[in-house]
TIVOGU-66495 format. One line per field, with one value per residue: y, z, x of N, C-alpha, C, CB in turn. Coordinates in nm, 3 decimals. Glycine has a CB too. Layout:
N
nc2	[Y ...] .
nc3	[Z ...] .
nc1	[X ...] .
cac2	[Y ...] .
cac3	[Z ...] .
cac1	[X ...] .
cc2	[Y ...] .
cc3	[Z ...] .
cc1	[X ...] .
cbc2	[Y ...] .
cbc3	[Z ...] .
cbc1	[X ...] .
***
This chain:
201
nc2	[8.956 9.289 9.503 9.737 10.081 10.292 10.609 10.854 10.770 10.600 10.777 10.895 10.702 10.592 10.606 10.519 10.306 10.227 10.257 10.107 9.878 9.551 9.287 8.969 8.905 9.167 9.184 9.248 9.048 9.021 9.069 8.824 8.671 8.476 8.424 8.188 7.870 7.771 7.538 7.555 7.855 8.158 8.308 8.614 8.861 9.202 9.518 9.706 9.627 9.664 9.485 9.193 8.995 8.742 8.563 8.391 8.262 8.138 7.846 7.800 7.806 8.165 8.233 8.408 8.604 8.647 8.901 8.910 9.193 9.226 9.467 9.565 9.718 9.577 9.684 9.619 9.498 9.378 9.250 9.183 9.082 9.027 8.929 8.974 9.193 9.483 9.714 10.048 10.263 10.360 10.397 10.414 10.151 9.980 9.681 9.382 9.135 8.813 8.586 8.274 8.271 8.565 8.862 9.143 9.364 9.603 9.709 9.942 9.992 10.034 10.067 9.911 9.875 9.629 9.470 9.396 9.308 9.397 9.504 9.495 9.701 9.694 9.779 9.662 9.583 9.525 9.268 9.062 8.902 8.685 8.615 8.545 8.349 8.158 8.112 7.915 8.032 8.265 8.535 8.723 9.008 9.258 9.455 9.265 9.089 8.868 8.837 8.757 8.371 8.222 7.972 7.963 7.738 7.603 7.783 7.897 7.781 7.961 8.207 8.163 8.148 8.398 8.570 8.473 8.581 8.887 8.969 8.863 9.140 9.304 9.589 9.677 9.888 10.111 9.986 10.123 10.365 10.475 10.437 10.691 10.695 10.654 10.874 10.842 11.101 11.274 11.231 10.969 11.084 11.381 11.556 11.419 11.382 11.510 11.843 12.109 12.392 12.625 12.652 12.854 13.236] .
nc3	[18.626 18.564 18.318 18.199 18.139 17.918 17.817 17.841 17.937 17.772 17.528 17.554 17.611 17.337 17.123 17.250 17.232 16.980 16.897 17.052 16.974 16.903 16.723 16.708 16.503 16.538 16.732 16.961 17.049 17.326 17.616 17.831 17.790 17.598 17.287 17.257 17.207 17.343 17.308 17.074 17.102 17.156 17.307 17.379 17.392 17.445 17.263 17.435 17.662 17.888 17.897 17.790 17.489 17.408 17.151 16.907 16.603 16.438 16.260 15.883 15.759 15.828 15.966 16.198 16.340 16.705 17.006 17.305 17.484 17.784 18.040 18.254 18.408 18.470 18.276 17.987 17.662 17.439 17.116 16.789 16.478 16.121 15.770 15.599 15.677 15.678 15.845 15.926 15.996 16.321 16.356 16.556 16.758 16.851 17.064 17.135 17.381 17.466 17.664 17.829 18.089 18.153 18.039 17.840 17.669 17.390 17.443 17.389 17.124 16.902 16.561 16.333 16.180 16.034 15.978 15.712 15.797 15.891 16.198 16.509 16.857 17.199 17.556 17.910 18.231 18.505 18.574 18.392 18.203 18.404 18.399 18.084 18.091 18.202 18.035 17.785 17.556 17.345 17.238 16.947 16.888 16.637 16.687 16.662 16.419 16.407 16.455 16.541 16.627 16.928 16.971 17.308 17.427 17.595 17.648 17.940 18.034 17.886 17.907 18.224 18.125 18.007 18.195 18.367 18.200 18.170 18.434 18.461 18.352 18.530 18.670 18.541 18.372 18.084 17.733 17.547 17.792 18.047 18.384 18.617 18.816 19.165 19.372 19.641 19.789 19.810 19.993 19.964 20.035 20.112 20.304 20.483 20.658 20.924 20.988 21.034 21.048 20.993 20.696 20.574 20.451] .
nc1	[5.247 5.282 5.252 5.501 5.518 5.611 5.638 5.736 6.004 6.072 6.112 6.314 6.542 6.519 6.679 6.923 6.895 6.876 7.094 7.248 7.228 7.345 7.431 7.537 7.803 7.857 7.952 8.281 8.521 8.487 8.738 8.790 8.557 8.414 8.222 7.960 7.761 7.467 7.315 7.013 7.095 7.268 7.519 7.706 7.905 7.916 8.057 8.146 8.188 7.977 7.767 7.557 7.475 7.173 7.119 6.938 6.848 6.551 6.382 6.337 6.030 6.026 6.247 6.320 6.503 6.608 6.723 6.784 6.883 7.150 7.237 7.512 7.389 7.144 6.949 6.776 6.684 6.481 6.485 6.343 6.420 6.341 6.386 6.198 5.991 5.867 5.885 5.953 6.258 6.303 6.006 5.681 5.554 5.297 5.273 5.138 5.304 5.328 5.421 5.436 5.465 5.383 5.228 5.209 5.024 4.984 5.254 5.531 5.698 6.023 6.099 6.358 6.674 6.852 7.157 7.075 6.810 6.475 6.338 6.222 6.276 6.230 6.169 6.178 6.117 6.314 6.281 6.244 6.430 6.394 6.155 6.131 6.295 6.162 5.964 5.792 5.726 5.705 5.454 5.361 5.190 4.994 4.801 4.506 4.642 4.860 5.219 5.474 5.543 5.764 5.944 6.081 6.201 6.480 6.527 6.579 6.888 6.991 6.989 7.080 7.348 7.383 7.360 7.592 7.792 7.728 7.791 8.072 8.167 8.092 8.110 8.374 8.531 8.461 8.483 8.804 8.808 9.042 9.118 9.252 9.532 9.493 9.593 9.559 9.532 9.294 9.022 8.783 8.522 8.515 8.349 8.313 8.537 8.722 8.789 9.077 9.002 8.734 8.670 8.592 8.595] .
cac2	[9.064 9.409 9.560 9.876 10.184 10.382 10.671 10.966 10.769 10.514 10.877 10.957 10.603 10.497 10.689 10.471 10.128 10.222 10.275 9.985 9.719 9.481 9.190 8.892 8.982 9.315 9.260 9.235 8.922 9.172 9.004 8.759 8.600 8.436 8.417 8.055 7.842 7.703 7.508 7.696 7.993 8.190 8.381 8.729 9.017 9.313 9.569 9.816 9.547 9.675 9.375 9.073 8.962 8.637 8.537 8.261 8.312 8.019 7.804 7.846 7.957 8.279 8.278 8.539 8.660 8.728 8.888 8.981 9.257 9.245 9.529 9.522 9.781 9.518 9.694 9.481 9.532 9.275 9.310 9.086 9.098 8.944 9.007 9.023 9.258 9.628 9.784 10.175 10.315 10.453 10.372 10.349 10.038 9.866 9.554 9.287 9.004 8.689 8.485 8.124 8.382 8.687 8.925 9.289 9.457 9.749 9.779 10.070 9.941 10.099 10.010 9.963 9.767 9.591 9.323 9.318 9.252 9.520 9.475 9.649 9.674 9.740 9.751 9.570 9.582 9.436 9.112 9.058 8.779 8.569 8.561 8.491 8.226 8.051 8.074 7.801 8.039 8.391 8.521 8.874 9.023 9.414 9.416 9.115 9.064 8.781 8.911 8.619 8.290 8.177 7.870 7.919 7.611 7.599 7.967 7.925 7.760 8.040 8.294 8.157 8.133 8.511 8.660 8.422 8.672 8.975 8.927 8.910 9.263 9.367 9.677 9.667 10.037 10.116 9.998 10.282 10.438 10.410 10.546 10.763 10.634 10.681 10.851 10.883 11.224 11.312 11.143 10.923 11.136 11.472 11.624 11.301 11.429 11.645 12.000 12.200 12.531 12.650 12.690 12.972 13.370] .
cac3	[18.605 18.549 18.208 18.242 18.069 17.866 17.768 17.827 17.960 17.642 17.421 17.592 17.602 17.210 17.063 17.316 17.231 16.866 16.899 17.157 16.913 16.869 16.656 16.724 16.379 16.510 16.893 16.946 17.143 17.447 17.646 17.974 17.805 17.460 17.251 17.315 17.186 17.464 17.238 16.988 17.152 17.122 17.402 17.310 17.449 17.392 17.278 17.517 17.808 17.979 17.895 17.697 17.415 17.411 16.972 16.828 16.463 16.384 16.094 15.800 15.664 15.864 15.997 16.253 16.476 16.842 17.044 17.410 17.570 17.943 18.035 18.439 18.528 18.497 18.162 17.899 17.568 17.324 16.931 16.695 16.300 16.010 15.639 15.515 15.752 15.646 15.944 15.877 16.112 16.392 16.331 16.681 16.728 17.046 16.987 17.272 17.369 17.556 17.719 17.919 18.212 18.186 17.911 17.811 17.620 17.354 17.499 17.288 17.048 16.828 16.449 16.350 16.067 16.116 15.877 15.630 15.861 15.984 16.286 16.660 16.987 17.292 17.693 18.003 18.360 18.528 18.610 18.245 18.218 18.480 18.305 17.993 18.120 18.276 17.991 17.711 17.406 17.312 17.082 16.959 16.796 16.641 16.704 16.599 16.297 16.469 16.409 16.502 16.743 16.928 17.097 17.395 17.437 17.648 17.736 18.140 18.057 17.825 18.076 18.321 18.093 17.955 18.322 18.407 18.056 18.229 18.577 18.394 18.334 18.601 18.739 18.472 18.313 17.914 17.640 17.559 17.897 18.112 18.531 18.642 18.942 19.301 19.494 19.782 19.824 19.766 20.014 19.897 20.084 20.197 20.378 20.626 20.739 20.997 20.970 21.160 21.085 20.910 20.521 20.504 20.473] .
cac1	[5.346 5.229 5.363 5.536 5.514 5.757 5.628 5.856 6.142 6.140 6.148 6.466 6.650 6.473 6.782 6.983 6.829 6.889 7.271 7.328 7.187 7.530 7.436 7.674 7.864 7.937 8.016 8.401 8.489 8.520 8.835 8.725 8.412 8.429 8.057 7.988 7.678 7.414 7.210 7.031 7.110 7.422 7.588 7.812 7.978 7.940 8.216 8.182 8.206 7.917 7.654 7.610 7.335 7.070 7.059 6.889 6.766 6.442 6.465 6.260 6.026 6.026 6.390 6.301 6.608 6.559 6.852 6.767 7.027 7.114 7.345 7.581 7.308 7.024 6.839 6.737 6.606 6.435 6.484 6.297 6.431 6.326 6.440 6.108 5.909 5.892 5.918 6.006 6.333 6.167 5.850 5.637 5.455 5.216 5.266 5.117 5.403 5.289 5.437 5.347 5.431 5.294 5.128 5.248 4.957 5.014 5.382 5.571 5.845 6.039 6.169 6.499 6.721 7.034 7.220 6.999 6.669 6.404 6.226 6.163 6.326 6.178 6.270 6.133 6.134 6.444 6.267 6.178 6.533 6.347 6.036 6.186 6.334 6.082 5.838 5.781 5.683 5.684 5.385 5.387 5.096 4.997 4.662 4.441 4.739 5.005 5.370 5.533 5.505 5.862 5.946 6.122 6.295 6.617 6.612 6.638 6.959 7.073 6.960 7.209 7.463 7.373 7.386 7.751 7.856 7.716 7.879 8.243 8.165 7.998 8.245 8.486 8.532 8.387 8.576 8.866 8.843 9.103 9.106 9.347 9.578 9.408 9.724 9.520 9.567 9.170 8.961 8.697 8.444 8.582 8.287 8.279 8.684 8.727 8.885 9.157 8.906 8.609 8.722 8.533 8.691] .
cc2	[9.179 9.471 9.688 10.001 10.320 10.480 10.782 10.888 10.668 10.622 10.916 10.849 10.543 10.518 10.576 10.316 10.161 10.190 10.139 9.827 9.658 9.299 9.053 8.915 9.036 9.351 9.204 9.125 9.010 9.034 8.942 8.668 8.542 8.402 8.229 7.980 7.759 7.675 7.514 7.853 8.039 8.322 8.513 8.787 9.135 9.433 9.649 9.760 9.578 9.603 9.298 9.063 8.778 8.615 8.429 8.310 8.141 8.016 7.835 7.774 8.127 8.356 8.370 8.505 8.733 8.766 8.986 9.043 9.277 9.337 9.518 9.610 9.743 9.608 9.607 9.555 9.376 9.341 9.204 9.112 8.974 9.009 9.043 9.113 9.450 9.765 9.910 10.170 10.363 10.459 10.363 10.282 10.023 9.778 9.512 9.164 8.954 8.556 8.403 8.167 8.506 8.746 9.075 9.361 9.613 9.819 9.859 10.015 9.978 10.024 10.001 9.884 9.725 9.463 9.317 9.285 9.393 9.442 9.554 9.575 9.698 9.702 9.682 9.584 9.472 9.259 9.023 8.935 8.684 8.534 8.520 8.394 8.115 8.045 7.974 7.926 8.188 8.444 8.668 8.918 9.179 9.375 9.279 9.065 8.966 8.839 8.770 8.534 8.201 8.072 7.911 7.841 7.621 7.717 8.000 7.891 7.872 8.180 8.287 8.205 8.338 8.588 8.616 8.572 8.818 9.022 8.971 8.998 9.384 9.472 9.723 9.790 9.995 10.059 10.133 10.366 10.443 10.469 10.560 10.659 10.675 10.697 10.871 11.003 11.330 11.207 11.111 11.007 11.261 11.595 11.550 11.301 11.566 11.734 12.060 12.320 12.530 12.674 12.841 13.169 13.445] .
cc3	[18.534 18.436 18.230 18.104 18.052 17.843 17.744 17.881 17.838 17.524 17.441 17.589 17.429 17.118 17.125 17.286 17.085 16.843 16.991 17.077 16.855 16.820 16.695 16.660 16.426 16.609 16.876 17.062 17.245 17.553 17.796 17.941 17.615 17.404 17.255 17.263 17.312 17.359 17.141 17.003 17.130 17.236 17.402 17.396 17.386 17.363 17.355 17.687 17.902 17.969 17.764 17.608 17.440 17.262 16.991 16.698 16.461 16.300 16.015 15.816 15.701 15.868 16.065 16.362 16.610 16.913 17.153 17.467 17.706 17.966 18.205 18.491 18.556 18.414 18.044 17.769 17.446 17.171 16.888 16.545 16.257 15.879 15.546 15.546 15.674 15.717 15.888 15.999 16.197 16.422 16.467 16.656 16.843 16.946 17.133 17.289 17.451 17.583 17.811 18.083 18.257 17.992 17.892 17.683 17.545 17.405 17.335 17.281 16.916 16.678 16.427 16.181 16.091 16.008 15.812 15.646 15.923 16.074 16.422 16.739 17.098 17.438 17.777 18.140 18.442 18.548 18.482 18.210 18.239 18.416 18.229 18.028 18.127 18.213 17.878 17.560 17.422 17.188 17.081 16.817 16.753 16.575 16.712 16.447 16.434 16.383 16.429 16.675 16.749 17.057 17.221 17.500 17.470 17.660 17.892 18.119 18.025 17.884 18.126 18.269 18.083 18.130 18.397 18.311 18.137 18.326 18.535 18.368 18.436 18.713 18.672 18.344 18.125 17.816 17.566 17.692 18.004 18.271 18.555 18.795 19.081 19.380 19.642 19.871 19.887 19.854 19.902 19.968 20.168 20.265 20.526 20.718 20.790 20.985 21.091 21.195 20.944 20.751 20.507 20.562 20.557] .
cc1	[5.280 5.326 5.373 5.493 5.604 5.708 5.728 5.961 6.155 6.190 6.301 6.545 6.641 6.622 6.920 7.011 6.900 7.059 7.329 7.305 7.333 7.474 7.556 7.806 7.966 7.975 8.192 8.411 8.568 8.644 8.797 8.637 8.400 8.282 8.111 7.816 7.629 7.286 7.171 7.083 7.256 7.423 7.711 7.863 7.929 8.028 8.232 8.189 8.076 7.760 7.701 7.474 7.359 7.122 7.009 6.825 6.692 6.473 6.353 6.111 6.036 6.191 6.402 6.431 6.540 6.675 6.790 6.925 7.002 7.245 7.403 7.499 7.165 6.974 6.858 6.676 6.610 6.449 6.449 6.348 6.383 6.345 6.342 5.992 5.971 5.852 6.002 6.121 6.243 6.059 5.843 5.558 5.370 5.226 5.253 5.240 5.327 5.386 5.412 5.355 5.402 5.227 5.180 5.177 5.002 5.167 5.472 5.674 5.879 6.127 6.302 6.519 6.851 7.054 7.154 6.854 6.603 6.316 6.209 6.210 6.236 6.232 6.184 6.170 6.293 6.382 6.191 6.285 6.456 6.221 6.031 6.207 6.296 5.957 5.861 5.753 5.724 5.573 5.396 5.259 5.116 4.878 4.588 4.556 4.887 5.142 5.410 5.494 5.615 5.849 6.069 6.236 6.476 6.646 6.646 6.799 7.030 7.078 7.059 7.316 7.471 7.395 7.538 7.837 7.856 7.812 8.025 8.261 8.169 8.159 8.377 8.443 8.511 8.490 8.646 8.848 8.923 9.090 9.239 9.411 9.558 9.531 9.675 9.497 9.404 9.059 8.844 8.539 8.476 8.514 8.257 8.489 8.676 8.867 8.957 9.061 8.855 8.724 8.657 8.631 8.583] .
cbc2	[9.014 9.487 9.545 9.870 10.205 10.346 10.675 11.117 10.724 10.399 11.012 11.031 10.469 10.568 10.883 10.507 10.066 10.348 10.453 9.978 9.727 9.477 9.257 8.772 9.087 9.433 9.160 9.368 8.739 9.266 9.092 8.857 8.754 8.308 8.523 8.069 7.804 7.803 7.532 7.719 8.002 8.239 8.282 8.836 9.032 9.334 9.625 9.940 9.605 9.806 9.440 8.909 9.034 8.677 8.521 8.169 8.374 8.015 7.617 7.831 7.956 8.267 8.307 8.576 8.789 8.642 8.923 8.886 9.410 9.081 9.681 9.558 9.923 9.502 9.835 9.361 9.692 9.230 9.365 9.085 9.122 8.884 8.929 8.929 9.202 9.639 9.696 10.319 10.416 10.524 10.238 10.412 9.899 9.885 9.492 9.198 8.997 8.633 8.490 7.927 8.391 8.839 8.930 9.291 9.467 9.837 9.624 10.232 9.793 10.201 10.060 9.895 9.821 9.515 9.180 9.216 9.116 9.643 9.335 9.708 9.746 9.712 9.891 9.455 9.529 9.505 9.098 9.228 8.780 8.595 8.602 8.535 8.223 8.076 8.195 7.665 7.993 8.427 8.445 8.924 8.982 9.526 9.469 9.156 9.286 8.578 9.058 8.637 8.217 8.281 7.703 7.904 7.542 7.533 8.114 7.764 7.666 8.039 8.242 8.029 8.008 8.531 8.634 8.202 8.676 8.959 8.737 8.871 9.268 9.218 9.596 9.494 10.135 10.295 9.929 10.376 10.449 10.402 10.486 10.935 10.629 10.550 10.974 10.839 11.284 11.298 11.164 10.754 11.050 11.517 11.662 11.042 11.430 11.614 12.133 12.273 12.699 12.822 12.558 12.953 13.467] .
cbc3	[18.525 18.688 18.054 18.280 18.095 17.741 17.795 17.914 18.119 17.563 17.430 17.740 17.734 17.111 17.129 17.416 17.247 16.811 16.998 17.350 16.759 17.094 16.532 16.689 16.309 16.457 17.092 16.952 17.100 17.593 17.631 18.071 17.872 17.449 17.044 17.521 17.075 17.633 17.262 16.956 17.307 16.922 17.455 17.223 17.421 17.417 17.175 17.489 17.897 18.000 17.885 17.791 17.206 17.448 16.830 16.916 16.280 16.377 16.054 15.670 15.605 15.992 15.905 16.321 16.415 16.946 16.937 17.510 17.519 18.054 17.967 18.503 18.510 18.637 18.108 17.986 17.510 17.351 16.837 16.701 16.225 16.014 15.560 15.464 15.953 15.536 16.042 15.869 16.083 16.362 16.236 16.778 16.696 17.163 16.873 17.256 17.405 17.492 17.723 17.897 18.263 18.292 17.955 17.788 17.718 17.424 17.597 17.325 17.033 16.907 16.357 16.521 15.919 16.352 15.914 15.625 16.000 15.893 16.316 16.720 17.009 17.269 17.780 17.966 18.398 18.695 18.762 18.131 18.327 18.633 18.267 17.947 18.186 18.427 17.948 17.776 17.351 17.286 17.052 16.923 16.854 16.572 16.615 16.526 16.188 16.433 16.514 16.448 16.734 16.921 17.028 17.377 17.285 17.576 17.721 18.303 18.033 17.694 18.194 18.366 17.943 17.851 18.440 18.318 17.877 18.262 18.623 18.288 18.272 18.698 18.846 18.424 18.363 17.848 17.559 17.447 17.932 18.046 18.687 18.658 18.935 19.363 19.475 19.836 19.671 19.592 20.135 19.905 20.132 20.125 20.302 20.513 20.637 21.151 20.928 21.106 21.139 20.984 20.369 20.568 20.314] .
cbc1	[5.469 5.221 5.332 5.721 5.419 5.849 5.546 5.838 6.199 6.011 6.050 6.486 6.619 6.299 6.775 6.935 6.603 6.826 7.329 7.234 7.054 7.682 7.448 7.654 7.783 7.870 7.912 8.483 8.551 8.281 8.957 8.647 8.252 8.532 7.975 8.032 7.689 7.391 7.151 6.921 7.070 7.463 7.635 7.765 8.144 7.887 8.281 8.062 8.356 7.931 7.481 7.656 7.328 6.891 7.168 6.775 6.901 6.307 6.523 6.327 5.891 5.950 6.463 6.126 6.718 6.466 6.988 6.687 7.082 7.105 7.314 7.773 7.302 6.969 6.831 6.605 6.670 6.266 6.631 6.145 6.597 6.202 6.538 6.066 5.942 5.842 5.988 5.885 6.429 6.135 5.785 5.596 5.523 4.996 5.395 4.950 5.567 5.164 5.489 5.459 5.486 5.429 4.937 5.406 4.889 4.890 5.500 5.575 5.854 6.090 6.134 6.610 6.721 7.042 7.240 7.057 6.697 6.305 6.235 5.967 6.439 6.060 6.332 6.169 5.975 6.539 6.165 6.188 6.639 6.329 5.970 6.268 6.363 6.062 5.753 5.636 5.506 5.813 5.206 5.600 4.951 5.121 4.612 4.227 4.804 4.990 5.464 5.746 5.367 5.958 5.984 6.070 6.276 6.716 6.493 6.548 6.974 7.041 6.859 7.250 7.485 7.216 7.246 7.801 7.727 7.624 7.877 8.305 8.075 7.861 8.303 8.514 8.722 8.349 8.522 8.792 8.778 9.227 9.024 9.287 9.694 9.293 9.859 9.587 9.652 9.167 8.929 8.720 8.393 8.681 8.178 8.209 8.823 8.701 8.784 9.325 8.992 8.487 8.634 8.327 8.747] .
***
């Protein structure tokens, strides 16, 4: 798998990633899909209905939180926290991830803080789920310095479950927005209906 590269379109969504981060905590149990444990893993909503989060926090000594986001238009973003990392806001990082199926070299990820924990988000190619899924570890370095090294373990299942979460979404308008009533009046395409005469004066 070929790692992608954000450069100018991660500058324009980083602002995006920052604001979309929804902690379990702080998502609202969005109505259709109830957060639900698969394992270690934990399964959410999100409040604006339009995707779901991955969590698992490891046990000690590190206690590092991981919470992959999958949104109904297939983007994704990874966030790692921990409460003792001193990760600036913002900060830009490369940091290499590895996993038991592919490798993503120097990929650009940005700082954040949330609950109490600082650490970095970053995005991924749509087929970044399936890989997840189907790998056994996660290691994450910055530079020759190891950041952290995650097991894995029972994420294909939580995958599934995390894309069943998705799905229940998938088409179903923003939280607070409501659509107006379709009287029909307005085709759905009104250059593909034919005219009595030209419109024009």
């Amino acid at each position: 798998m070929t790692p992608l590269s954000f450069r100018s379109p991660f500058r324009r969504r980083s602002a995006l990633l920052l604001a979309a981060l929804l902690l379990p905590g702080a998502a609202a149990h969005a109505q259709g899909y109830a957060p639900r444990d698969i394992g270690p893993w934990v399964v959410s909503p999100s409040s604006d209905k339009q995707g779901c989060f991955l969590t698992r926090t490891f046990p000690a000594p590190r206690e590092t939180t991981l919470q992959l986001g999958l949104d109904t238009d297939g983007s994704n973003r990874l966030t790692i926290l921990n409460a003792r990392w001193s990760v600036r806001e913002k900060e830009r990082l490369r940091l290499t991830y590895r996993l038991s199926r592919a490798a993503f070299p120097r990929h650009l990820a940005i700082g954040l803080a949330a609950e109490g924990k600082k650490g970095f988000v970053t995005t991924f190619g749509a087929a970044f789920p399936a890989t997840f899924a189907a790998s056994r570890f996660l290691h994450i370095t910055r530079g020759d310095v190891p950041v952290e090294e995650l097991d894995l373990e029972g994420s294909g299942t939580a995958i599934a479950e995390l894309r069943k979460c998705v799905a229940s979404y998938r088409g179903a308008p923003p939280a607070g927005r409501t659509i107006a009533k379709d009287t029909g009046r307005i085709p759905a395409d009104p250059f593909a209906v034919k005219v009595r005469r030209d419109s024009r004066k």
